[in-house]
C-alpha positions in Angstrom: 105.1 163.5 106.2 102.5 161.6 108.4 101.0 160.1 105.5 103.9 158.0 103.8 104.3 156.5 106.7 102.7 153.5 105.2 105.1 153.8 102.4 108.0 153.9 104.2 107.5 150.8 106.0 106.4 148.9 103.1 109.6 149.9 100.9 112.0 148.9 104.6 110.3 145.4 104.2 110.8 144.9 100.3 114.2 145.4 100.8 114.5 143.3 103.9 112.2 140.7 102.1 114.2 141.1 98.7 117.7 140.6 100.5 115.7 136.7 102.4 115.0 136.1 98.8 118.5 136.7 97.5 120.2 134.6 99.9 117.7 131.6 100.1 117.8 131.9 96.1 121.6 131.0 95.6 122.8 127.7 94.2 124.0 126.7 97.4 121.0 127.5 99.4 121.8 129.8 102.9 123.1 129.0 106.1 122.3 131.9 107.8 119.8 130.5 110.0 122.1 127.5 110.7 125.1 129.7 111.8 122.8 132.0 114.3 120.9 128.3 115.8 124.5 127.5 116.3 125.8 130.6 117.6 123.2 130.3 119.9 123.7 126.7 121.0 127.4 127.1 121.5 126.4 130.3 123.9 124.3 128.2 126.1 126.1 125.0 126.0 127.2 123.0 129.1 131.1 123.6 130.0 
């Protein structure tokens, strides 16, 4: 099983590359790395 290794981890990335394309690829364009830079900026904000 040692030697599909290679394959393995190439088909995990097409779908994780495949799913960036879908979403950067709609009409609207994403958000998604708008919400998470805000998620994060609301965490660490001053009170």
């Amino acid at each position: 099983m040692g030697e599909y290794d290679a394959v393995w981890v190439f088909l995990i990335s097409l779908v994780f590359v495949g799913y960036y394309i879908y979403i950067e690829a709609r009409p609207k364009g994403s958000n998604f790395f708008g919400s998470i830079s805000n998620t994060i900026t609301r965490f660490f904000r001053r009170r």
